[in-house]
C-alpha positions in Angstrom: -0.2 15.1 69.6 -0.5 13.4 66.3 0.3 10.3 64.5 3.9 9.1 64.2 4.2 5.5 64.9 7.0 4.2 66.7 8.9 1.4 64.7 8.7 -2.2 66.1 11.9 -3.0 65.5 13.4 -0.7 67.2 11.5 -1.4 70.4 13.4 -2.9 73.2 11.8 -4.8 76.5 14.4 -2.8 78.6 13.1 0.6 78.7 15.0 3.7 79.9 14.7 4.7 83.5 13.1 7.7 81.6 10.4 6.3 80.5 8.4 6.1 83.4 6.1 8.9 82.1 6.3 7.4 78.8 9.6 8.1 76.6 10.4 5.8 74.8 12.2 5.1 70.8 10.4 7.6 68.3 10.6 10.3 65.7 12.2 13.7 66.4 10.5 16.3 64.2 13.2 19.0 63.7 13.3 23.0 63.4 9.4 22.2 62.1 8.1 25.8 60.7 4.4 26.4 62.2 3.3 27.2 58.8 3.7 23.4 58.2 0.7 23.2 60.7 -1.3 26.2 59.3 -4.1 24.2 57.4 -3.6 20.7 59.4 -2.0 19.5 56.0 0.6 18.2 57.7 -1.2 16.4 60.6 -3.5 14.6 57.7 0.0 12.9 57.1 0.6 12.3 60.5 -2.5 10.6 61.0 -1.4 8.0 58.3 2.0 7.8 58.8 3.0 4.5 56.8 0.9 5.8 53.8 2.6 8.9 54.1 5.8 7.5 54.4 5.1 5.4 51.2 3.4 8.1 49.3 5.8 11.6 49.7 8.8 10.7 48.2 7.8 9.0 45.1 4.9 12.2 45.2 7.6 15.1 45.3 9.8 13.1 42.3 6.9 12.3 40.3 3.7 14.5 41.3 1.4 12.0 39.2 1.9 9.9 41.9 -1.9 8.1 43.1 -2.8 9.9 46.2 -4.0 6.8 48.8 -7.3 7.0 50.0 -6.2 7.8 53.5 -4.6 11.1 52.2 -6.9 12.0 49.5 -8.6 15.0 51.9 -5.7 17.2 52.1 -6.0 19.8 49.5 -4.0 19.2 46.3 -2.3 22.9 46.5 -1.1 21.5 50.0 0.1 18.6 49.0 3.8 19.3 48.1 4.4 21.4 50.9 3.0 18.7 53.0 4.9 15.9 51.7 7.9 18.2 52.4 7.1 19.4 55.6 6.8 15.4 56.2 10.2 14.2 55.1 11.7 17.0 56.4 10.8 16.6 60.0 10.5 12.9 60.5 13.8 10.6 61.3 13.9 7.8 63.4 16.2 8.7 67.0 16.9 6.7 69.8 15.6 7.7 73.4 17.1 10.3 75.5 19.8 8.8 78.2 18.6 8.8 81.7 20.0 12.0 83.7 23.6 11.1 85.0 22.3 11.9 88.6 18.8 9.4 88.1 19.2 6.4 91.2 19.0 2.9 90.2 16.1 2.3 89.1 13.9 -1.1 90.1 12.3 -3.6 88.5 8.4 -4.1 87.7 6.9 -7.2 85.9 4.2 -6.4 84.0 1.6 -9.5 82.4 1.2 -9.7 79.0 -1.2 -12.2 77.4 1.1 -15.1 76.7 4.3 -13.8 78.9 6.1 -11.8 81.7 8.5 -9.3 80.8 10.6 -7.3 83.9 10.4 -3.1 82.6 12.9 -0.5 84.4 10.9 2.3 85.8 12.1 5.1 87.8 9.4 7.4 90.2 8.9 10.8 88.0 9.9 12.6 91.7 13.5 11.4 91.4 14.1 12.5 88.0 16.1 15.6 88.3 13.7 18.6 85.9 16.9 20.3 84.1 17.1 20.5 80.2 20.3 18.8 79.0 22.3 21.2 76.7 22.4 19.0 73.6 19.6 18.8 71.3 16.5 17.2 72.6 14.5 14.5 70.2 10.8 15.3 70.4 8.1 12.5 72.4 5.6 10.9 70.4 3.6 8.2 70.7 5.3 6.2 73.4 5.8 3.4 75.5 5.2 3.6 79.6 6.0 1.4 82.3 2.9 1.0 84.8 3.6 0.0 88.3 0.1 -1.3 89.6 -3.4 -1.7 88.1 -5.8 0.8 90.0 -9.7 -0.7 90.5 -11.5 0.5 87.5 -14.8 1.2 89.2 -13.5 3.4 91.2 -11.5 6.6 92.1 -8.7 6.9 93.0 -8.3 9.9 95.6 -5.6 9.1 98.1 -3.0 11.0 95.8 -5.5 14.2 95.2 -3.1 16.9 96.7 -4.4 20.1 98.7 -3.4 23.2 99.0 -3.8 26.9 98.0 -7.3 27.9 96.9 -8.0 29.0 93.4 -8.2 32.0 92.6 -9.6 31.7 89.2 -13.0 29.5 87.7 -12.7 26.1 88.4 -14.3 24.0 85.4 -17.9 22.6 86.2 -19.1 21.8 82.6 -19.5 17.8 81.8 -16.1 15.6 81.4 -16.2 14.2 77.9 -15.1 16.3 74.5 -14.4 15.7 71.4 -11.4 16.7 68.7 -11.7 17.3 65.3 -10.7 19.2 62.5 -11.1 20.3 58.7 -11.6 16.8 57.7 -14.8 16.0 60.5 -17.1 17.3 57.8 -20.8 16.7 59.0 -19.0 13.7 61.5 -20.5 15.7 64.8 -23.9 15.2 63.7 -23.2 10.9 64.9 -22.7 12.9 68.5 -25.7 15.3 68.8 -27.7 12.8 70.4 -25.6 11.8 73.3 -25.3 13.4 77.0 -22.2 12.6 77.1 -19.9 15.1 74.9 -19.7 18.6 76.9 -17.5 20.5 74.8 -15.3 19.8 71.5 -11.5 21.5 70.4 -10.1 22.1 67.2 -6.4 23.0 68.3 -7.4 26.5 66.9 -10.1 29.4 67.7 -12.4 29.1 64.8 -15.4 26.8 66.1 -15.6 26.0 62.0 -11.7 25.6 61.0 -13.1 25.1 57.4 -16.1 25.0 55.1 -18.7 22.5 56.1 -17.4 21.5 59.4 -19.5 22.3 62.4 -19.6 21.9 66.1 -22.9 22.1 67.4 -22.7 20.0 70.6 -22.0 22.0 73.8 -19.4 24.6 74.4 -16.5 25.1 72.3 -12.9 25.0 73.9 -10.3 27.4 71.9 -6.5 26.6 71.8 -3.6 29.6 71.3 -1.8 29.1 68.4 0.6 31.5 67.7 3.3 32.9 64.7 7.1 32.5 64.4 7.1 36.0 66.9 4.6 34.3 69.5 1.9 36.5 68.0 -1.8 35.8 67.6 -3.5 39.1 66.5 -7.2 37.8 66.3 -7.0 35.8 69.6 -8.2 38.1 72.5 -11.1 39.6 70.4 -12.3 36.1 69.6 -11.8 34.4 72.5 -13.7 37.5 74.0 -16.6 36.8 71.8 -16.6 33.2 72.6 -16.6 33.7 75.9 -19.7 35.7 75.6 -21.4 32.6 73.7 -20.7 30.2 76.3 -17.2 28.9 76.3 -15.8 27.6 79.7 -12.5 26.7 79.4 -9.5 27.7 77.3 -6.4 25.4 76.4 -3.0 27.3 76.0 -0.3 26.1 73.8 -1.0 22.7 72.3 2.5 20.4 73.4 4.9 23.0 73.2 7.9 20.3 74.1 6.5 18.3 71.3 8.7 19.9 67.9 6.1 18.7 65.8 3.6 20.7 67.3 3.6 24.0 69.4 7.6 23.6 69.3 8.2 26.5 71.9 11.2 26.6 74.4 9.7 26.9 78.5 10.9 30.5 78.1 8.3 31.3 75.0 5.5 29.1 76.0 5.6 31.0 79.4 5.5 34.4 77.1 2.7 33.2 74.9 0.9 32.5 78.7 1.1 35.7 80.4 0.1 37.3 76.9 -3.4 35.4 75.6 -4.1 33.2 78.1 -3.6 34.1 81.7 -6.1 37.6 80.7 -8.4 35.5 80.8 -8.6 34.3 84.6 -11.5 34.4 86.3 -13.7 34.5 83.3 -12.8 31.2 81.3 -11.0 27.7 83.1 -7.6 28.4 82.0 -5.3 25.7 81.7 -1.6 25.3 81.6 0.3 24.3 78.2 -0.9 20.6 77.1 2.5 18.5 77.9 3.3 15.2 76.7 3.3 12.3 79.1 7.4 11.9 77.3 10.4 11.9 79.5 14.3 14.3 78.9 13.1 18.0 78.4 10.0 16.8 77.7 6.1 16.3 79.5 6.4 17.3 83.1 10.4 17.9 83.1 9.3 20.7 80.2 6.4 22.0 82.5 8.9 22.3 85.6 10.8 24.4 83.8 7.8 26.6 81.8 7.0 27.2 85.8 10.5 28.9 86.5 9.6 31.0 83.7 6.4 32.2 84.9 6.5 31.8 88.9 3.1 34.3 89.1 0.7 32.7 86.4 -2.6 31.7 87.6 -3.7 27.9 86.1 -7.3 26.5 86.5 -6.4 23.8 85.6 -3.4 21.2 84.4 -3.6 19.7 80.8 -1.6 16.8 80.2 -1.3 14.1 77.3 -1.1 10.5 77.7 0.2 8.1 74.3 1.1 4.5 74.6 1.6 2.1 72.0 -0.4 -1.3 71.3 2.8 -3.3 69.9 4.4 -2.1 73.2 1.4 -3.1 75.6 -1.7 -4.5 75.8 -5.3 -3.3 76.3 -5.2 -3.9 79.9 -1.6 -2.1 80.6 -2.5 0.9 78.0 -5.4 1.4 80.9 -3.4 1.1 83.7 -0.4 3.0 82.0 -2.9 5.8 82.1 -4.2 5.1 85.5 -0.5 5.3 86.8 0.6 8.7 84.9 -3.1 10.5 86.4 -2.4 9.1 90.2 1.6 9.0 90.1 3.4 11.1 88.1 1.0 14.1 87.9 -0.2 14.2 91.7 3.4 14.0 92.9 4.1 16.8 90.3 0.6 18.6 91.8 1.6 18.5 95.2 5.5 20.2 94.6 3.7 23.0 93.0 1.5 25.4 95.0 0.3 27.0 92.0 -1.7 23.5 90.9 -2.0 22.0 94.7 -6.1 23.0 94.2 -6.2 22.3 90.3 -7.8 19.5 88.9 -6.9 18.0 86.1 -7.7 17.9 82.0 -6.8 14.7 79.9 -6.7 16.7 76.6 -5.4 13.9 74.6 -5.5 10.3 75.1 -5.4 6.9 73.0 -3.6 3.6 72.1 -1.9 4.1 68.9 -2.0 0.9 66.6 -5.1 -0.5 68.1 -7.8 -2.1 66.3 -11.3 -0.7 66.8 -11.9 -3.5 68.5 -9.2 -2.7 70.9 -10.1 0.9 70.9 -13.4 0.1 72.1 -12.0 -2.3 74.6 -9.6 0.4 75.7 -12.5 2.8 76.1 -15.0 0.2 78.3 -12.0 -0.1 80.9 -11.1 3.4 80.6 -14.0 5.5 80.5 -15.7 4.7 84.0 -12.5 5.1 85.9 -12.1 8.5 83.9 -15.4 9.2 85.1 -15.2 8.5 89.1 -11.9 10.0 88.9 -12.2 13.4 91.5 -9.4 15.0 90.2 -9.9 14.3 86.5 -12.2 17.8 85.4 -11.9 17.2 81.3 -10.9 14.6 79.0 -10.7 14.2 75.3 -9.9 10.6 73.8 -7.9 11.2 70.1 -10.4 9.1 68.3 -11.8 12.1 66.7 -14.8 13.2 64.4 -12.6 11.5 61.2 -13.0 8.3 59.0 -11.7 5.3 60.5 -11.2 6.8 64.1 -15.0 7.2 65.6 -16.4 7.5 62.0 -16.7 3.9 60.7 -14.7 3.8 57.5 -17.6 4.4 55.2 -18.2 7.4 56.8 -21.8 6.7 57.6 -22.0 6.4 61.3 -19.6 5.5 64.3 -17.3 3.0 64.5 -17.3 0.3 67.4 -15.1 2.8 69.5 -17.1 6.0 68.5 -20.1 4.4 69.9 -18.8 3.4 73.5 -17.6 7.0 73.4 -20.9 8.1 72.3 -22.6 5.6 74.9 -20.9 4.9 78.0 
């Protein structure tokens, strides 16, 4: 996922019975083109959104416009296109309605620093999986409703379902990677010297997605991207070759119930499954399509149906997302909001499904959107051991990233105060 910030004022305290997993108000991206996404042009933008927002339309009337510093690493030929792709896609939509058939939901009170504020949540199992026939807004960054605070030190197990055996390769490599992209140039070199980064993604299947960039800290974890007819020509012949070097695990589709990424119906991400990832089994981890933690069509309501489309794939293991927002919650709930979606709302959907009743699981994204680095690192302290301890947690990957101003300090000459805890703890 990447980078649209939800807008304060449109945030309510009284959240859709939805939500639960984490839908919430945001910004649809619609009828998005992948070749919008070809360079990560467009995700530079995403990454800044309120600079972006500021900067494209005055940049596509008057192209002398000053590029802001955030913005000044995408590529000047990319630039229009970008900007276009930008206002094109984003629009500010309310959240999707809560299924006609969803029971009344109760009431949680959650602490905030200075306040109490009562959230409606409803469990994940009595949301009914079905894909409403009107047009469905995509799940960004987002607020969730947590219903308890699990102990940090330790983990939690009493929700770790059982069931078939695998028939695949379970993931044994080290928990902790690292994203990044054309813009971490040199960044990864702040990592070499911890034990604590196993593997690092790109959201592609180059290990070097451009000039200068390199990844030189343990495996390397490809991600199928594929073209407007769900073809990736170069895939199986690289990912072949990478497996022979050392990679582990492989990630299929990146958010495909996300519009602004993968953007593929359950029908086509299940296609683009049996076709480049599920050859793979039993030589690689192969995990399931990266879902949102939204609510509607989306996250695990999208996954539930992918499933219907591909009743005999094999999964090593399931991939999930998890956004919150630090004007919706603080610190404290953005950890337990986590904690809840891990030991909740993915066990329950675990245990339904034989195919993932022996599957761990792979946090491929996480972060608290808005946060200071501060918070971040804050967010990171609580986080991070409980990620750890966790049995049924295999892989995670907080979105700080190898970029300037996420775990690279602004000046770009070392970590920032979150980049270090990651690099530490």
């Amino acid at each position: 996922m990447h980078f649209l910030v939800t807008p304060s004022i449109l945030l309510t305290l009284s959240v859709l019975a939805s939500e639960v997993s984490g839908a919430a108000v945001h910004h649809v991206h619609r009828g998005t083109s992948l070749t919008c996404y070809e360079d990560n042009s467009l995700r530079a933008l995403e990454r800044f959104p309120r600079d972006a927002a500021a900067f494209c339309p005055k940049y596509l009337k008057a192209p002398s416009e000053q590029v802001p510093k955030n913005l000044a690493g995408v590529p000047a030929s990319r630039l229009s296109s970008a900007c276009t792709c930008f206002e094109k896609t984003a629009a500010p939509v309310n959240p999707v309605p809560s299924p006609a058939t969803t029971p009344t939901s109760r009431s949680v009170v959650l602490p905030t620093p200075t306040s109490f504020f009562t959230v409606k949540t409803t469990p994940l199992s009595s949301l009914a999986f079905t894909k409403p026939s009107v047009s469905v807004p995509t799940i960004l960054p987002s607020k969730s409703a947590t219903l308890t605070k699990p102990t940090l030190t330790s983990s939690s197990t009493s929700n770790v379902p059982t069931g078939l055996p695998t028939k695949g390769k379970a993931y044994t490599g080290g928990k902790r990677g690292l994203v990044y992209d054309y813009k971490s140039q040199g960044f990864s070199r702040f990592f070499k010297d911890s034990s604590k980064i196993a593997f690092g993604s790109d959201w592609g299947v180059n290990r070097s997605p451009a000039p200068g960039v390199t990844f030189d800290i343990g495996t390397f974890v490809p991600t199928i991207r594929v073209d407007s007819n769900l073809k990736n020509d170069g895939w199986m012949a690289a990912v072949k070759s990478l497996i022979s070097s050392g990679t582990a695990m492989i990630f299929a589709s990146n958010e495909p119930d996300n519009a602004s990424q993968s953007n593929l119906s359950p029908s086509q991400a299940a296609t683009v499954y049996k076709n480049y990832i599920q050859p793979f089994a039993g030589q690689a981890t192969i995990a399931s399509p990266a879902v949102t933690n939204g609510g509607g069509a989306t996250g695990l309501n999208f996954l539930e149906n992918f499933l219907a489309q591909c009743p005999d794939c094999h999964f090593d293991i399931l991939n999930v997302h998890h956004y919150v927002n630090r004007a919706d919650v603080s610190v404290d709930q953005a950890v337990s909001a986590v904690q809840s979606f891990l030991t909740k709302d993915v066990a329950a959907f675990q245990a339904k499904h034989p195919q993932f009743q022996n599957t761990k699981i792979c946090l491929g994204e996480f972060w608290l959107w808005g946060a200071s680095d501060e918070e971040g690192a804050q967010y990171l302290n609580k986080l991070l051991p409980w990620l750890d301890a966790n049995q049924n947690v295999a892989a995670y990957q907080a979105f700080g990233g190898l970029w300037q101003g996420n775990f690279i300090n602004s000046a770009g000459n070392g970590l920032s105060r979150s980049g270090q805890v990651y690099h530490d703890l």
